[in-house]
DSSP file (Angstrom, degrees, kcal/mol; ACC not computed):
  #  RESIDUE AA STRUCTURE BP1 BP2  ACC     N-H-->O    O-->H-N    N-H-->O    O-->H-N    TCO  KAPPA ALPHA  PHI   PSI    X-CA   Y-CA   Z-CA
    1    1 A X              0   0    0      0, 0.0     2,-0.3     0, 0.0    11,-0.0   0.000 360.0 360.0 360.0 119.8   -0.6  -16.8   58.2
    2    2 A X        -     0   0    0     11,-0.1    11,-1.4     3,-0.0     2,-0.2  -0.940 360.0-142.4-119.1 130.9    1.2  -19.3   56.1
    3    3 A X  B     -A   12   0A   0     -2,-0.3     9,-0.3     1,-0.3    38,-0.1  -0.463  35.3 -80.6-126.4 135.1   -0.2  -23.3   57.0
    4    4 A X        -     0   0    0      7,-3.7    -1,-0.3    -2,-0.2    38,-0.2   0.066  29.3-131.3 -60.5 178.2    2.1  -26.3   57.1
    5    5 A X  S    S+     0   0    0     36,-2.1    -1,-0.2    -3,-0.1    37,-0.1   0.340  71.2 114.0-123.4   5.1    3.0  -27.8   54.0
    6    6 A X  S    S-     0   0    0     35,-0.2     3,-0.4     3,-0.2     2,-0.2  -0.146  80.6 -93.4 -67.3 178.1    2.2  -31.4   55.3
    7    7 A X  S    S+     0   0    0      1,-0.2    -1,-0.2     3,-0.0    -2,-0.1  -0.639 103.4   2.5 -96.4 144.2   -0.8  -32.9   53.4
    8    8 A X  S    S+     0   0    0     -2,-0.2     2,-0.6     1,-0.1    -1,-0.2   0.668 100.9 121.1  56.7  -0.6   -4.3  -32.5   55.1
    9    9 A X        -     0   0    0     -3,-0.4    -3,-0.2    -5,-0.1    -1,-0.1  -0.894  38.1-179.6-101.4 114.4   -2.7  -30.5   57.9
   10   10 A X        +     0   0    0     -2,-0.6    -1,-0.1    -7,-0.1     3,-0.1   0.263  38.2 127.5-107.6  12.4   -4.1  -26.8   58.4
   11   11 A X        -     0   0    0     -8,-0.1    -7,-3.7     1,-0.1     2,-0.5  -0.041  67.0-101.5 -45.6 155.5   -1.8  -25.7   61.5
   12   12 A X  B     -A    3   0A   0     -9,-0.3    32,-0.5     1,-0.1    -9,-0.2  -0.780  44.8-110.9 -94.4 145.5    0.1  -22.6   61.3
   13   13 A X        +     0   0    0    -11,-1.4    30,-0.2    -2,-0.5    -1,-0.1  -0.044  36.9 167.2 -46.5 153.3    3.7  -23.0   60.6
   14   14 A X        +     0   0    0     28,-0.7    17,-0.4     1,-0.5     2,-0.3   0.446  57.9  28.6-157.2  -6.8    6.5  -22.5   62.5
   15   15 A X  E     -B   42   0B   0     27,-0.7    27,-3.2    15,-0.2    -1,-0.5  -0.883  66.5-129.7-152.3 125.9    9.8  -23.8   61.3
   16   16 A X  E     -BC  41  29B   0     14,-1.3    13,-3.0    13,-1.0     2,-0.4  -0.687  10.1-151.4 -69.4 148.3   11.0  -24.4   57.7
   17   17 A X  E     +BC  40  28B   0     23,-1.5    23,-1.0    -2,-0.3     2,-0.4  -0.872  16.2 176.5-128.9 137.7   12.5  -27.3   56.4
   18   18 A X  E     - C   0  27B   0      9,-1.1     9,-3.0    -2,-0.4     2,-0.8  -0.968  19.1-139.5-141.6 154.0   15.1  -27.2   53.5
   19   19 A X  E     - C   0  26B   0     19,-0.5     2,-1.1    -2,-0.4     7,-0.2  -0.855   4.1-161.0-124.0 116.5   17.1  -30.0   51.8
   20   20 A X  E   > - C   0  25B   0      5,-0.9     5,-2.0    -2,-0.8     3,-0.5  -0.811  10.7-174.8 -81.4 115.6   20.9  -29.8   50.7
   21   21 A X  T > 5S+     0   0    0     -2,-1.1     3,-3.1     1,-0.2    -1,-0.2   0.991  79.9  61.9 -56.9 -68.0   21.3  -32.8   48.1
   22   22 A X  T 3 5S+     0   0    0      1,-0.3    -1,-0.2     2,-0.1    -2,-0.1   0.238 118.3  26.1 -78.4   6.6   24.9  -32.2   47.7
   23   23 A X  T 3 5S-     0   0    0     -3,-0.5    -1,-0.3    -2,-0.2    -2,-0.2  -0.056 104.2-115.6-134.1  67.7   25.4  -32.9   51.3
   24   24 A X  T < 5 +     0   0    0     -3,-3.1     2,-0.2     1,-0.1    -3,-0.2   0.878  66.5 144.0  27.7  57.2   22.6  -35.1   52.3
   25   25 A X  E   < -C   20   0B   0     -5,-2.0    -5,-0.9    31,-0.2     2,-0.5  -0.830  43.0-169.1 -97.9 146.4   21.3  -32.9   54.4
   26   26 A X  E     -Cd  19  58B   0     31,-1.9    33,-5.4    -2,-0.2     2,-0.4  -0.998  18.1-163.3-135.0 139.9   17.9  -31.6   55.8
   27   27 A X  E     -Cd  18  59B   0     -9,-3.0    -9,-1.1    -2,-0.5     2,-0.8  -0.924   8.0-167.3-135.7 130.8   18.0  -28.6   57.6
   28   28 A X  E     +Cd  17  60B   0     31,-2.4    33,-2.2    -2,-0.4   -11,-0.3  -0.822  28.6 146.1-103.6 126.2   15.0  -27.6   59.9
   29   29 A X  E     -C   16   0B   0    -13,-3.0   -13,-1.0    -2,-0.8     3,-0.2  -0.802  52.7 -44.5-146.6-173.9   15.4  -23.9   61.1
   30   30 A X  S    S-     0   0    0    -15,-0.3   -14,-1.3    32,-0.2     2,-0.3   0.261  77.8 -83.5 -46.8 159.1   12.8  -20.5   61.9
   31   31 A X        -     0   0    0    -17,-0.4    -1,-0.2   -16,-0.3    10,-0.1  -0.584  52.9-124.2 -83.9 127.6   10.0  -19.9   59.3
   32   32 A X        -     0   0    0     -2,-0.3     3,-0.2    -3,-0.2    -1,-0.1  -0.177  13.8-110.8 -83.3-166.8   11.6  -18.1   56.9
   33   33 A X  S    S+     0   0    0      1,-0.3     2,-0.4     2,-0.0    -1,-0.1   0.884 101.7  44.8 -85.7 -37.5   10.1  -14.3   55.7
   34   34 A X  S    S-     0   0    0      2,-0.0    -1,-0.3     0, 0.0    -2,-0.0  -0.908  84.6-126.7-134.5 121.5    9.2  -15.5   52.6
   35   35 A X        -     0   0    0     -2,-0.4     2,-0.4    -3,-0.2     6,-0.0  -0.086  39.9-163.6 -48.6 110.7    7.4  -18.7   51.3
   36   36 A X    >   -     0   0    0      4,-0.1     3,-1.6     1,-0.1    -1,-0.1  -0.959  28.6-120.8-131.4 172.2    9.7  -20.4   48.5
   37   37 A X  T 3  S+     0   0    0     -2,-0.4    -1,-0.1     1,-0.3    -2,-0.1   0.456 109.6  37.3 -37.5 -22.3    9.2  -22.9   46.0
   38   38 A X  T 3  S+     0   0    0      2,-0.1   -19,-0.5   -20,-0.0    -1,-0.3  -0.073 102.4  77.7-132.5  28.5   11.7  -25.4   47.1
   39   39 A X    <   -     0   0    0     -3,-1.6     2,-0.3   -21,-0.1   -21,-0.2  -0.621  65.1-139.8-143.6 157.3   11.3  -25.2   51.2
   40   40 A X  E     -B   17   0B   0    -23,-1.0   -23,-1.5    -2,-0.3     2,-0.6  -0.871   4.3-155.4-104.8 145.3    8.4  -26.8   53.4
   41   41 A X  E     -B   16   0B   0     -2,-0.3   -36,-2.1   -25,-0.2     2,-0.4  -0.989  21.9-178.8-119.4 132.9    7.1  -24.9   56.2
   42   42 A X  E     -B   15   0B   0    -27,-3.2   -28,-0.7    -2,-0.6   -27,-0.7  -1.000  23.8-110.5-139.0 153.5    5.8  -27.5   58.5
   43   43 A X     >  -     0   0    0     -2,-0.4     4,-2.5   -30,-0.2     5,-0.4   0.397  40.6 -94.6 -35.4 169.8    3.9  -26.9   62.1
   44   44 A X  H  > S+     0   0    0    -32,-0.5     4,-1.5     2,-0.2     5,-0.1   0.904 124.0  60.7 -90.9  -6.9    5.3  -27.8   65.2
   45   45 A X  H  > S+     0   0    0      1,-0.2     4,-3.2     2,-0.2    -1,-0.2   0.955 112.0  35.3 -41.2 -63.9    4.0  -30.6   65.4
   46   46 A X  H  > S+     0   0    0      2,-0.2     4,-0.8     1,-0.2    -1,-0.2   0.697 110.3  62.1 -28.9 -56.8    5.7  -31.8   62.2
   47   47 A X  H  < S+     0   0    0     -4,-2.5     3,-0.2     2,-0.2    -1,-0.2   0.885 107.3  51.5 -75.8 -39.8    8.9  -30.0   62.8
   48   48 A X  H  < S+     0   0    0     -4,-1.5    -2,-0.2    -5,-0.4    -1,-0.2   0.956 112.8  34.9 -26.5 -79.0    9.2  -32.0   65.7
   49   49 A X  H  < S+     0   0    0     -4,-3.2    -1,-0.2    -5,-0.1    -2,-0.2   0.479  81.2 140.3 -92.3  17.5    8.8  -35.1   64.8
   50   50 A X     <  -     0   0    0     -4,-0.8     2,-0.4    -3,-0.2   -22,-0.0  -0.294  30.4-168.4 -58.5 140.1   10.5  -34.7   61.3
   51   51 A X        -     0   0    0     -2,-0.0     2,-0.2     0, 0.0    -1,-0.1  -0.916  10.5-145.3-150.8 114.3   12.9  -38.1   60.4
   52   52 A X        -     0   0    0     -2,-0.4     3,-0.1     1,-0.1     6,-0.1  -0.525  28.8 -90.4 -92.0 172.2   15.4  -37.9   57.4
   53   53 A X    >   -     0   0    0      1,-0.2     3,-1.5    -2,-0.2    -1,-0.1  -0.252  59.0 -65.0 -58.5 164.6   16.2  -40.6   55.2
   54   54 A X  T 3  S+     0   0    0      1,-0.3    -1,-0.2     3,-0.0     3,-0.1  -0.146 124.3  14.2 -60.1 162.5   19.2  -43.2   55.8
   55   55 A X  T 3  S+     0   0    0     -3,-0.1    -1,-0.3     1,-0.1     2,-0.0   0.539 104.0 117.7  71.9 -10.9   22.4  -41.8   55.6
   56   56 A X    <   -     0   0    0     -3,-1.5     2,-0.4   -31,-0.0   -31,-0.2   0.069  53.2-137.5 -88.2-175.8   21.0  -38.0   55.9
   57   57 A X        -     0   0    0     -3,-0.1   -31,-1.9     2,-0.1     2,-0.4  -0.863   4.0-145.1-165.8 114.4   21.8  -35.6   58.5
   58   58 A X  E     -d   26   0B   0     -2,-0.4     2,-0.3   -33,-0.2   -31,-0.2  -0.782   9.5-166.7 -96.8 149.5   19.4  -33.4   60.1
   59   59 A X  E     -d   27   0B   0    -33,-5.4   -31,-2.4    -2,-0.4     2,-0.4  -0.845  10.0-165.1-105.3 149.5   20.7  -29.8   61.2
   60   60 A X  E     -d   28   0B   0     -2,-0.3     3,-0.2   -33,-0.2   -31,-0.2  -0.795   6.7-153.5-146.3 108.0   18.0  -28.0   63.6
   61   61 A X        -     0   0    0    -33,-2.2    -2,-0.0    -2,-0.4   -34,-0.0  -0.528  39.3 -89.1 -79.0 149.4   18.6  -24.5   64.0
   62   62 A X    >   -     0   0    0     -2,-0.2     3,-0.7     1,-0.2   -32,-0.2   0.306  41.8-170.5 -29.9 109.6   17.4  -23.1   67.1
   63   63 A X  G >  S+     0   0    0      1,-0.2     3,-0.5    -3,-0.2    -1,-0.2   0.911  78.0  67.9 -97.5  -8.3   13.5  -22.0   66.4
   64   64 A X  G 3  S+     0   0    0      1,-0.2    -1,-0.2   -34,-0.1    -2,-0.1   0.161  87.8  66.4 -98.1  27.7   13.0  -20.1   69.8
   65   65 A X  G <   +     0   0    0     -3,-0.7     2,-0.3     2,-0.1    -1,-0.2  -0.078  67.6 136.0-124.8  43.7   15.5  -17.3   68.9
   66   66 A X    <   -     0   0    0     -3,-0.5     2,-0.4     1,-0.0    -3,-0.0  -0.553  53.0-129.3 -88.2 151.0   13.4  -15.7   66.0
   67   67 A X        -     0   0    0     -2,-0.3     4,-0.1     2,-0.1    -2,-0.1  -0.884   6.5-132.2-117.3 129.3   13.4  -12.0   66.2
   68   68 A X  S    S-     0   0    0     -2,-0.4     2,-0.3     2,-0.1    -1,-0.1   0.632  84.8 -10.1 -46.1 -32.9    9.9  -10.1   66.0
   69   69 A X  S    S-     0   0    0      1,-0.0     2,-0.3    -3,-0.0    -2,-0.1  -0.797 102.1 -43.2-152.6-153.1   11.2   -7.7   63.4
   70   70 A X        -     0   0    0     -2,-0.3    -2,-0.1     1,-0.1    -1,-0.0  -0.533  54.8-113.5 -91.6 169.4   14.2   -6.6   61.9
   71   71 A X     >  -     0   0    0     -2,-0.3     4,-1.6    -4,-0.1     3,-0.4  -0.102  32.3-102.6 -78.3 166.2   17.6   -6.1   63.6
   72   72 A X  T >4 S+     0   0    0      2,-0.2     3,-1.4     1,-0.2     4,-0.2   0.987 125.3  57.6 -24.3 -77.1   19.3   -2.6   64.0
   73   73 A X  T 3> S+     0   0    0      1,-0.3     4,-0.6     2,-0.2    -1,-0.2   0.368 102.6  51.6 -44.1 -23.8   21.4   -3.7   61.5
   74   74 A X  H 3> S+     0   0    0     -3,-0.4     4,-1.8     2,-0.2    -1,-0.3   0.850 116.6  34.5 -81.6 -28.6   18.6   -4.2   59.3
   75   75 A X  H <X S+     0   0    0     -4,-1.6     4,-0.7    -3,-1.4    -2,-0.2   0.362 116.2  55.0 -98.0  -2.9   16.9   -0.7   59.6
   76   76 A X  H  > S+     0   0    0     -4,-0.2     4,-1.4     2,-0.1    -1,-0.2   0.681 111.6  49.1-108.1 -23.0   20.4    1.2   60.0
   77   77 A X  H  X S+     0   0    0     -4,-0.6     4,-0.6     2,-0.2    -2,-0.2   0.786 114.3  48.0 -54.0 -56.6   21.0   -0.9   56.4
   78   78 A X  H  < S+     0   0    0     -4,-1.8     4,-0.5     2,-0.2    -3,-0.2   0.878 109.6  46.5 -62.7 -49.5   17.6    0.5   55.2
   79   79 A X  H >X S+     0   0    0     -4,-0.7     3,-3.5     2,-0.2     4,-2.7   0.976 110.9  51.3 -44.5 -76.8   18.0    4.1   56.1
   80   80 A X  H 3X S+     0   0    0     -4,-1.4     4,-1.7     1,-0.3    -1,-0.2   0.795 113.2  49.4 -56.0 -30.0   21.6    4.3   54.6
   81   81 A X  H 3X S+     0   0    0     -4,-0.6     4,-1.4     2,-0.2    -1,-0.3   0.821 115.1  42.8 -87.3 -23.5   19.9    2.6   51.1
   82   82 A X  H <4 S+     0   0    0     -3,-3.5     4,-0.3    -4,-0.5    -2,-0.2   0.833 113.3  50.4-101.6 -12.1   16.9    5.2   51.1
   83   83 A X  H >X S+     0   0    0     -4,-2.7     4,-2.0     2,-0.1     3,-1.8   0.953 112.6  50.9 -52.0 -44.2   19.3    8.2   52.0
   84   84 A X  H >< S+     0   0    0     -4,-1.7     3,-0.7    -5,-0.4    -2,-0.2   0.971 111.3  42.7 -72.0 -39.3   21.5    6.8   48.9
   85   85 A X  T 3< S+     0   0    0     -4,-1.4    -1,-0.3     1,-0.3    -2,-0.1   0.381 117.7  53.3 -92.1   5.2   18.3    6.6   46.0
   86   86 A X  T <4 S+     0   0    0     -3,-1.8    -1,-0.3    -4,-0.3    -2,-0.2   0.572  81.3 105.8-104.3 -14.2   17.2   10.4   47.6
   87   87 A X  S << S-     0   0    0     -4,-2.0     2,-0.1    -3,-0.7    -4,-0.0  -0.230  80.3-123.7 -43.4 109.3   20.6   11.7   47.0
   88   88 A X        -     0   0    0      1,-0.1     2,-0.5     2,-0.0    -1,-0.1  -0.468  16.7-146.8 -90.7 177.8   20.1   13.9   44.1
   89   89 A X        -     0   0    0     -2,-0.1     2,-0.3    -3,-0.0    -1,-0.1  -0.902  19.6-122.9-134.7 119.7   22.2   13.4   41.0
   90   90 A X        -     0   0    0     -2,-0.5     3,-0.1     1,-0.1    -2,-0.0  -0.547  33.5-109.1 -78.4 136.4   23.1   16.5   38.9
   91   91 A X        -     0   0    0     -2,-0.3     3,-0.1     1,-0.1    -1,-0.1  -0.258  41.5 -87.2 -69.4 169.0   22.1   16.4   35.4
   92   92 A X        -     0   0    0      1,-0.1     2,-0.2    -3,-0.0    -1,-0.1  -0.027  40.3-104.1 -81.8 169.7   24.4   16.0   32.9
   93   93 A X        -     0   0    0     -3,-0.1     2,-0.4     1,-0.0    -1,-0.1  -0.836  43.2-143.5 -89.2 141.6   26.2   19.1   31.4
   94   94 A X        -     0   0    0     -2,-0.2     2,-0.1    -3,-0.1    -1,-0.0  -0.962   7.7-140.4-117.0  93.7   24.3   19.5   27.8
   95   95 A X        -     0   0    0     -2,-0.4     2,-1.3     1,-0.1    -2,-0.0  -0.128  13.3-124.6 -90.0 177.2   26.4   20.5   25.1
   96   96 A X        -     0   0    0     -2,-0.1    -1,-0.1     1,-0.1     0, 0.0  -0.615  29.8-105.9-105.9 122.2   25.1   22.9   22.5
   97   97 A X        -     0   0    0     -2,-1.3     2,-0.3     1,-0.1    -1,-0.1  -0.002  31.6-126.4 -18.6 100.7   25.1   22.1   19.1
   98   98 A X        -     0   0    0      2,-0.1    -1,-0.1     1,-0.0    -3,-0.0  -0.605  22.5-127.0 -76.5 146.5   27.7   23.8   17.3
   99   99 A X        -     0   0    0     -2,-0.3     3,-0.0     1,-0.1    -1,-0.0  -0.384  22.6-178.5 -45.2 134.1   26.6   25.8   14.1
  100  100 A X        +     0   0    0      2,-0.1    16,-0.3    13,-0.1     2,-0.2   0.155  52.5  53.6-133.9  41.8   28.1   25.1   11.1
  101  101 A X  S    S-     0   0    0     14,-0.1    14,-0.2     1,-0.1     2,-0.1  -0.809  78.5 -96.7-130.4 175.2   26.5   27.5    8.7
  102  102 A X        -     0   0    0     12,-2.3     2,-0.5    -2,-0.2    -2,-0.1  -0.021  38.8-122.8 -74.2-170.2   25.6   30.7    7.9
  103  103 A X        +     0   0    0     10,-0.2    10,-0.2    -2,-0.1     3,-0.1  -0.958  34.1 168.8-174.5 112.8   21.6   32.0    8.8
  104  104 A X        +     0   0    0      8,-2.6     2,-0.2    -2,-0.5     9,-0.1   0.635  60.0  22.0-108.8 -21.6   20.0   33.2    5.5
  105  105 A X  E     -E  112   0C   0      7,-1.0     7,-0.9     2,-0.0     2,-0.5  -0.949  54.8-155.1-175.0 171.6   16.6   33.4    6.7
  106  106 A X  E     +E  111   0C   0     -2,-0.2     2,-0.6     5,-0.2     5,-0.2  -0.913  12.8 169.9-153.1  77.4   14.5   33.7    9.5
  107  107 A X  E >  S-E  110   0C   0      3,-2.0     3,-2.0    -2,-0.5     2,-0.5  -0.804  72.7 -61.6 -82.1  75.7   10.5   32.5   10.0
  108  108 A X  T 3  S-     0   0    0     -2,-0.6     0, 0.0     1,-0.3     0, 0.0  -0.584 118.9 -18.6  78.6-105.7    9.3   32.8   13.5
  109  109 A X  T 3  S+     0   0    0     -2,-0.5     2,-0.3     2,-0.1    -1,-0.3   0.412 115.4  93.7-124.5  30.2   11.6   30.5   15.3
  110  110 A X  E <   -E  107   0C   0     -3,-2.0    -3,-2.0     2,-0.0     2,-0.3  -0.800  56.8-157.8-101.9 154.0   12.9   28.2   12.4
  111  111 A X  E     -E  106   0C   0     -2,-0.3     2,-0.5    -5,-0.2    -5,-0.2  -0.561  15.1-149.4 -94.0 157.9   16.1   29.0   10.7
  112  112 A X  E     +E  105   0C   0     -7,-0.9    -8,-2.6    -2,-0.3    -7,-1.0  -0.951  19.9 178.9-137.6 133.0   17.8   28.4    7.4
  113  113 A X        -     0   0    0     -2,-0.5     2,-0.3   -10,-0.2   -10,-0.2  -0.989  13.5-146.3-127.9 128.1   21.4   28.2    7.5
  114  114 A X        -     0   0    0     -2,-0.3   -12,-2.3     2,-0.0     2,-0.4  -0.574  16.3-127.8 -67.6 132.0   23.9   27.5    4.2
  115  115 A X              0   0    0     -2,-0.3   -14,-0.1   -14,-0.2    -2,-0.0  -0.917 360.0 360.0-106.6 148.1   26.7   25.9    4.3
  116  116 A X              0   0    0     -2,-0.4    -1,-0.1   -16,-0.3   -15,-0.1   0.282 360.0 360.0-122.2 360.0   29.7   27.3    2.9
């Protein structure tokens, strides 16, 4: 359970809040999957009553149409990626070293070969 990001508040989160500089934007949308560095997650309280600066624009994506797990698309996506990394992969053809001596003598299974 990850706790809004407001000071001194220890409600659970419920919306994330993210800021485009470049166009003076704040955009408040669904709690996203994974906590990062440069996002808020704030309660609903908080997400509610959130207020931008002048000149700013807040976007607020819909927060009651968050999906409980992943989509088809994600798990027909998943499947197709763990089919592809079980696929086996024929090793490579190895070639063998050609000789390019003659065999002069013989100890168990080392050789000595001369070259001519």
């Amino acid at each position: 359970m990850r706790t809004c990001s407001r000071t001194a508040c220890a409600r659970r989160a419920v919306a994330t809040l993210t800021y485009v500089y470049a166009d003076s934007t704040a955009v408040l949308g669904p709690l996203a999957t994974f906590a990062e560095p440069h996002a808020y997650d704030l309660c609903e309280q908080h997400s509610e009553r959130l207020s931008a600066p002048r000149g700013w624009e807040v976007v607020r994506l819909s927060l009651g149409t968050q999906q409980a797990g992943p989509s088809s698309d994600d798990l027909l996506a998943l499947a197709d990626a763990v089919r592809e990394a079980a696929r086996p992969v024929p090793p490579p053809a190895v070639e063998q070293p050609r000789e390019t001596g003659r065999e002069v003598a013989r100890k168990g299974h080392l050789r000595m070969l001369t070259t001519d």
